[in-house]
C-alpha positions in Angstrom: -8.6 19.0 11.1 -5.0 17.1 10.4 -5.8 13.7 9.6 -2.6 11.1 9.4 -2.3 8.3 6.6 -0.1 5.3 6.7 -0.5 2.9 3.8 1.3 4.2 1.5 2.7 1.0 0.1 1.2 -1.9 -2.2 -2.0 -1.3 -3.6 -2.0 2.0 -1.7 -5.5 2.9 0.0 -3.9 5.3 2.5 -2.4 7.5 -0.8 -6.2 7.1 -2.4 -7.5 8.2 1.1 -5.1 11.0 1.1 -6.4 12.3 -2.5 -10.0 11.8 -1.4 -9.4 14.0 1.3 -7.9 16.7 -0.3 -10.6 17.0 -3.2 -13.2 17.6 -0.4 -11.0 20.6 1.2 -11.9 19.5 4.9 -8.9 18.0 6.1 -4.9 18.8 6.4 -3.8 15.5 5.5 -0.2 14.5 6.7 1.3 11.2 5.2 3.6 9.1 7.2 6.2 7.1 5.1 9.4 5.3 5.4 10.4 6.7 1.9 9.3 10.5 1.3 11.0 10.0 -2.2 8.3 7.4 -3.7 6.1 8.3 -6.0 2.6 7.9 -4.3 4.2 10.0 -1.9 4.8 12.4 -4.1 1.8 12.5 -5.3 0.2 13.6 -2.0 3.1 15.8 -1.7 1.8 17.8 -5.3 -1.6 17.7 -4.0 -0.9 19.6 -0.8 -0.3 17.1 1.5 2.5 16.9 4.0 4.7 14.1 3.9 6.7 13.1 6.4 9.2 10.7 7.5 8.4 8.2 9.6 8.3 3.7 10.6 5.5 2.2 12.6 8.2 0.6 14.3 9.8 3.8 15.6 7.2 4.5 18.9 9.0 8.4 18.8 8.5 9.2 14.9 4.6 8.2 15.2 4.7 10.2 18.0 6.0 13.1 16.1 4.0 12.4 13.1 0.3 12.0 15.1 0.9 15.6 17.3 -2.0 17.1 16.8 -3.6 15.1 14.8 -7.6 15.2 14.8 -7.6 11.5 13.6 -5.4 9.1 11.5 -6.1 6.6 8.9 -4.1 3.1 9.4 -2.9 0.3 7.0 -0.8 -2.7 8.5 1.2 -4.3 6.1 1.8 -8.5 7.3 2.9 -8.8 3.3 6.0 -6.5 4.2 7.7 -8.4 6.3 5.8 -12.1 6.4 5.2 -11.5 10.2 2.2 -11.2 12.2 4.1 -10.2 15.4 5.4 -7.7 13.9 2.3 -6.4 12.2 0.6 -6.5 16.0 3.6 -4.6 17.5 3.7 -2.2 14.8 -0.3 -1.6 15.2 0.2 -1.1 18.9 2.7 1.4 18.9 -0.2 4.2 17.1 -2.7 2.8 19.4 -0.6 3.5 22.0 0.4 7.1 21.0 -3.2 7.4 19.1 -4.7 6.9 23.1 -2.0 9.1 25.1 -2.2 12.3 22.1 -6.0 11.8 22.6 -7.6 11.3 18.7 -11.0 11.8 18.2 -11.1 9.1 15.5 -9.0 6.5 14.1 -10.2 4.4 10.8 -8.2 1.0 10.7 -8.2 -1.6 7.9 -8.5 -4.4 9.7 -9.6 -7.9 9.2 -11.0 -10.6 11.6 -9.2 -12.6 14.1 -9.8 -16.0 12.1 -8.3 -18.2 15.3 -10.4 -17.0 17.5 -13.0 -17.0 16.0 -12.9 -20.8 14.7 -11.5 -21.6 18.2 -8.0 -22.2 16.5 -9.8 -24.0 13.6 -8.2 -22.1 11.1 -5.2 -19.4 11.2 -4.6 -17.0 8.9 -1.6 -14.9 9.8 -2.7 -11.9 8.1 -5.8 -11.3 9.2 -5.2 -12.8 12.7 -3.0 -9.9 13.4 -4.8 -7.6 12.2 -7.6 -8.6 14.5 -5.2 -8.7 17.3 -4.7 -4.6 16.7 -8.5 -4.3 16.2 -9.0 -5.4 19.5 -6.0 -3.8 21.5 -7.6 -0.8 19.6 -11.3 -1.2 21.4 -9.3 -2.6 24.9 -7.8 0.5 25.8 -10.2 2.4 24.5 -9.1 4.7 21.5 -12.5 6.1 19.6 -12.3 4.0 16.6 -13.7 2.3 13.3 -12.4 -0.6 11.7 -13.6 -1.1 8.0 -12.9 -4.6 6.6 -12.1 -5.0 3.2 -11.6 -8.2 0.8 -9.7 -7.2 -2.3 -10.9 -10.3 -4.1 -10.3 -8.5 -7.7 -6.9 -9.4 -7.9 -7.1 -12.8 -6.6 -7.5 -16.0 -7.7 -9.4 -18.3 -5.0 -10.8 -21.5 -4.9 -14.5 -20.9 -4.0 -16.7 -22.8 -5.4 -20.5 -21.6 -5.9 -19.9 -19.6 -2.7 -20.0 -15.2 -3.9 -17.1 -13.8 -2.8 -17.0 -9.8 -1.7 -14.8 -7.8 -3.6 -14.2 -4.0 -3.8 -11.2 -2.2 -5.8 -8.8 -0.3 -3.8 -9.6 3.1 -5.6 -12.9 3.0 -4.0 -12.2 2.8 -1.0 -10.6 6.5 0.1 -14.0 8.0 -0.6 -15.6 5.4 2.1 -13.1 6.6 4.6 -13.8 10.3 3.9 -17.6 9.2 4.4 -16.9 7.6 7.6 -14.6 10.4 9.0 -17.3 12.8 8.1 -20.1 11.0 10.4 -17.9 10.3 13.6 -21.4 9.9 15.2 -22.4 7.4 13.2 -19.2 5.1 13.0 -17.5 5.4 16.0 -17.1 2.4 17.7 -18.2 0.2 15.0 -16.7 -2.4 12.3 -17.7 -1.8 8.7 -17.4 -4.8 6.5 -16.8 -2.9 2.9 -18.2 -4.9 -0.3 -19.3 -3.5 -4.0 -21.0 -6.9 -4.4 -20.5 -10.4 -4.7 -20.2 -12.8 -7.1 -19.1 -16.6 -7.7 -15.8 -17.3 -8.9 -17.4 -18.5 -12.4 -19.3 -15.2 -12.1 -16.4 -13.3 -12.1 -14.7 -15.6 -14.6 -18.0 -14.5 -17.1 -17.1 -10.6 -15.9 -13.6 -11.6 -17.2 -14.3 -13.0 -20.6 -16.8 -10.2 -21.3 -14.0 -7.4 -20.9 -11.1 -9.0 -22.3 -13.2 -10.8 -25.5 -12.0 -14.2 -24.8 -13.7 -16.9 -22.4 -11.9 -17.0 -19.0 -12.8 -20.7 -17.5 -12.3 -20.7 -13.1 -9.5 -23.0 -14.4 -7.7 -20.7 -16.3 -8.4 -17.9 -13.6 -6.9 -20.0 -10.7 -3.8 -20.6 -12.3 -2.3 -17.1 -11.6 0.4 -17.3 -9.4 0.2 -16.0 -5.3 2.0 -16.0 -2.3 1.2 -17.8 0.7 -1.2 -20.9 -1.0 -2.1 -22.9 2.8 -2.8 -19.0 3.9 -4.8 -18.2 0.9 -7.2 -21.6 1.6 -7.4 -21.3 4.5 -8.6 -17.7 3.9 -11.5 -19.0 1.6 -12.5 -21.6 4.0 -13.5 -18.4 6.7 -15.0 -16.6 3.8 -16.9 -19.6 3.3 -18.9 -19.0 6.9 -19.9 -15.7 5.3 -18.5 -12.9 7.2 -20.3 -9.8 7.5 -19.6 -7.5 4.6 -22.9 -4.7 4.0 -22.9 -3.7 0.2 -25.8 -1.2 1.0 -23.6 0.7 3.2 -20.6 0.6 1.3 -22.9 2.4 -1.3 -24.2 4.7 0.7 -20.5 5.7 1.8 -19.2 5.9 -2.0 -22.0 6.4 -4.6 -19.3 6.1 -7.5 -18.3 2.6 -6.0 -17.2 0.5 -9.3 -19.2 -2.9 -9.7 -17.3 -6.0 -10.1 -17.6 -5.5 -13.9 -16.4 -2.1 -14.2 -13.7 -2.4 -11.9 -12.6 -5.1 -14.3 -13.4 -3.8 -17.5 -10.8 -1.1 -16.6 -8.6 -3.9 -15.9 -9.0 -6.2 -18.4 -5.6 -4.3 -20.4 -3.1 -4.6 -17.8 -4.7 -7.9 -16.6 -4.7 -9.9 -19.9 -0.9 -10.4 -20.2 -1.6 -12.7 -17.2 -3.9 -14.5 -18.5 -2.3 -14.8 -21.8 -4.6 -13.3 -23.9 -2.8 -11.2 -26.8 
């Protein structure tokens, strides 16, 4: 079975899908990129993947790229480009091509459709487009799941006493492979993906433990990211409690890391941030 990845970009799930898959030997995997030079293409590339050439806004190379594909893997990337139009557009181009080269199954990272779902409440552009594809997915009627995923690890948000899902990115190709392997099972669902969840001044206590040095929430919400009115109004949706399902997320990925392993193997990189020497 060919299987295609996008996502090669950022924190780079498709590329950690990609190895997954070629540890368990099932699957051709063929990675679509705009860049065949990068390095986490390469790294498929040394692994025995094909990498090809290839933009989700070019309808013909997705075309070329998904022929004869059994299924495909896809990340859209709003951060790329600061544009939820685009991200939509770009998302129905493989649906489009994904429908008319008839694939058994396509896993999307999606999120939820925050405006509609709070009735225009709230908007937040990168997971409002991305729930725009996840329907346009299930409205013409491609054979798909959509796994949700909150990378909390590497954020900073303001949450209060409210626990916050989080899962690292390197656990999260082994899910995928899990879900590919049970079409039965996950076809036509949404998966919400968590490891657990904890408070922000729980993962502030995870924090100090690894690094040696007492983290406050303070401290932790001063690091610096993009798109602050987004980000809030992110946590205020998160704050209704959307449906993530830690049990299954174990069941698809034994080895999942917990929130304190994931950052004890952080703590190194992460405490030049934080400014602890």
């Amino acid at each position: 079975k060919v299987e295609l990845l996008s996502g090669l970009w950022g924190g780079g799930s498709g590329q950690l899908c990609g190895r997954a898959m070629l540890e368990g030997k099932k699957y051709v995997v063929r990675a679509l990129t705009r860049d065949v030079t990068q390095p986490k293409a390469q790294v498929l590339w040394d692994l025995g993947a094909e990498v090809v050439k290839g933009d989700l806004n070019d309808k013909a190379s997705v075309e070329a790229a998904l022929k004869g594909a059994y299924g495909a893997f896809l990340v859209t990337n709003s951060w790329d480009h600061f544009s939820k139009e685009k991200e939509v557009c770009q998302g129905k181009v493989v649906a489009d091509v994904a429908k008319s080269q008839g694939l058994k199954h396509v896993v999307y990272s999606g999120l939820e459709n925050v405006k509609r779902l709070t009735n225009g409440k709230l908007e937040v552009l990168h997971f409002d487009g991305k729930g725009e594809v996840e329907e346009y997915f299930w409205s013409i009627g491609v054979p798909m799941t959509t796994i949700f995923i909150f990378l909390f690890f590497k954020l900073a948000l303001p949450m209060g006493d409210v626990p916050m899902d989080g899962i690292s990115v390197a656990d999260i190709g082994a899910v995928v492979c899990s879900i590919f392997n049970s079409p039965e099972e996950f076809v036509g669902k949404a998966v919400g993906l968590s490891a657990e969840a904890l408070t922000i001044q729980q993962y502030a206590d995870v924090l100090s433990k690894g690094l040696g040095k007492e983290i406050t929430p303070e401290a932790y919400q001063k690091l610096e990211f993009p798109g602050a009115k987004e980000m809030a109004n992110m946590c205020r949706f998160y704050q209704m409690k959307p449906d993530r399902d830690i049990q299954l997320t174990h069941r698809l990925n034994p080895k999942v890391l917990s929130d304190f392993n994931f950052l004890k193997n952080l703590c190194r990189g992460f405490s030049g941030e934080l400014g602890v020497q």
